[in-house]
C-alpha positions in Angstrom: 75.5 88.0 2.7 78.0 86.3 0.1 76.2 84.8 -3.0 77.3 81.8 -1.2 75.0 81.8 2.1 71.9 80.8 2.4 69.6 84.2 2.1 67.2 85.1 4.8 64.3 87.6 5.1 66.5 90.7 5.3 68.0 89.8 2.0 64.6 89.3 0.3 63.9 93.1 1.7 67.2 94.5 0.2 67.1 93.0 -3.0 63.2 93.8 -3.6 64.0 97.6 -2.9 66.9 97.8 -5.0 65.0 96.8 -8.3 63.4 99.7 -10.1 60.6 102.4 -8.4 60.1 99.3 -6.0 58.4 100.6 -2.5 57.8 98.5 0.7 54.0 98.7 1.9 52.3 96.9 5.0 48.9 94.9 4.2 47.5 92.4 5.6 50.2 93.4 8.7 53.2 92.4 6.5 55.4 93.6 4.5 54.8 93.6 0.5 57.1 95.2 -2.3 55.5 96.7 -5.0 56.9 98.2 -8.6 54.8 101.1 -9.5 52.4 100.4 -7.2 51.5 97.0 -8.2 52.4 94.3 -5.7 55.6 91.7 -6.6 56.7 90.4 -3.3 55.0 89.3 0.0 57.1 88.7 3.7 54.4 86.3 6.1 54.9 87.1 9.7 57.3 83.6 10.4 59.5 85.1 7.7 60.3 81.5 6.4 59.2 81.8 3.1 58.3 84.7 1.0 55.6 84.8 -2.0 55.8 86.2 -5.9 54.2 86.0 -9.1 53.7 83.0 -10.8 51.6 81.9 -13.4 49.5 78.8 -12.3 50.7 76.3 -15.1 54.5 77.2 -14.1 53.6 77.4 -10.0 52.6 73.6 -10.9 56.1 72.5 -12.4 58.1 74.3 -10.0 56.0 72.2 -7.1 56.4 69.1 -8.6 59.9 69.2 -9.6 60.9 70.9 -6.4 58.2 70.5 -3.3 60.5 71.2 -0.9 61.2 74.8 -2.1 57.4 75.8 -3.8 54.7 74.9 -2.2 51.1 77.0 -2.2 49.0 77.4 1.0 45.2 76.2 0.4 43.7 79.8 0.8 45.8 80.9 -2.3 45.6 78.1 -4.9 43.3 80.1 -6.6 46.3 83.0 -7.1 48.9 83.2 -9.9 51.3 82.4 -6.6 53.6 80.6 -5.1 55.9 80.3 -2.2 59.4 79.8 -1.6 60.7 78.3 1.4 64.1 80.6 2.3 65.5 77.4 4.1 65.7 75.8 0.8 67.2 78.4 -1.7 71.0 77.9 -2.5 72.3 81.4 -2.3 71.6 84.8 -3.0 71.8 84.4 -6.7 69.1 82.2 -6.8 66.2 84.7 -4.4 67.6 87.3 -6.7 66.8 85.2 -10.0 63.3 84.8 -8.2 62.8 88.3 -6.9 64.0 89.4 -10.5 61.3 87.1 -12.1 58.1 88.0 -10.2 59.4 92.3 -10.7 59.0 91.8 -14.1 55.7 90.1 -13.9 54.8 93.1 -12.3 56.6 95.8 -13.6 55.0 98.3 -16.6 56.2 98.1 -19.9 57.8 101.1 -19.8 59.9 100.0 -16.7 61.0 97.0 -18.6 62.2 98.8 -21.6 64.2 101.4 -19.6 65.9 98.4 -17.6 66.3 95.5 -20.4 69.9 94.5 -18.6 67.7 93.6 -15.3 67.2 89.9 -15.9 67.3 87.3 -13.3 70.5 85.7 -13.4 72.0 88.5 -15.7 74.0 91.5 -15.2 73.1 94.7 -13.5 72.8 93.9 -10.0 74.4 95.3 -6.6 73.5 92.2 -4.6 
């Protein structure tokens, strides 16, 4: 994939495991990508969108000022969230930016200080 095509599930895969001590696990008979064991990334079965971290009061902006790409299935509005239609996303920059974002929700402190050039949109990636 060229930064310039749209992304699909394989790309959401290959980025996920190249961030730091990140690890694909099946639950729930899907795949999730965990950083140090805590989960960052989930794949649904249709492979059309992909879930990640979000806190609730951001997960709300992002649906309202883009519905077409975030949206939040009823039997997780309770979670800190959301999904991302892979339709919808521009290139690979931007499920990289996203992917980026919800690892470092995840990701213990001591994984964030060893990586502090790992920031969504910045340098340090082999996308």
């Amino acid at each position: 994939m060229t930064d310039q095509q749209r992304p699909g599930p394989e790309d959401v895969r290959r980025i996920s495991l190249s961030l730091p001590e990140t690890k694909e696990v099946v639950a729930w008979a899907m795949p999730t990508f965990r950083v140090a064991g805590k989960m960052f990334v989930t794949m649904p079965d249709d492979e059309t969108s992909f879930a990640v971290r979000c806190p609730r009061l951001e997960r709300e902006e992002l649906i309202k000022a883009e519905p077409e790409k975030f949206w939040v299935p009823p039997h997780e509005f309770s979670s800190a969230w959301v999904r991302v239609r892979l339709a919808v996303l521009e290139n690979g920059d931007e499920l990289r930016d996203i992917l980026v974002d919800s690892w470092q929700q995840a990701a213990p402190p001591r994984l964030l200080e060893a990586w502090p050039h790992l920031s969504a949109g910045g340098a340090g990636h082999d996308t």
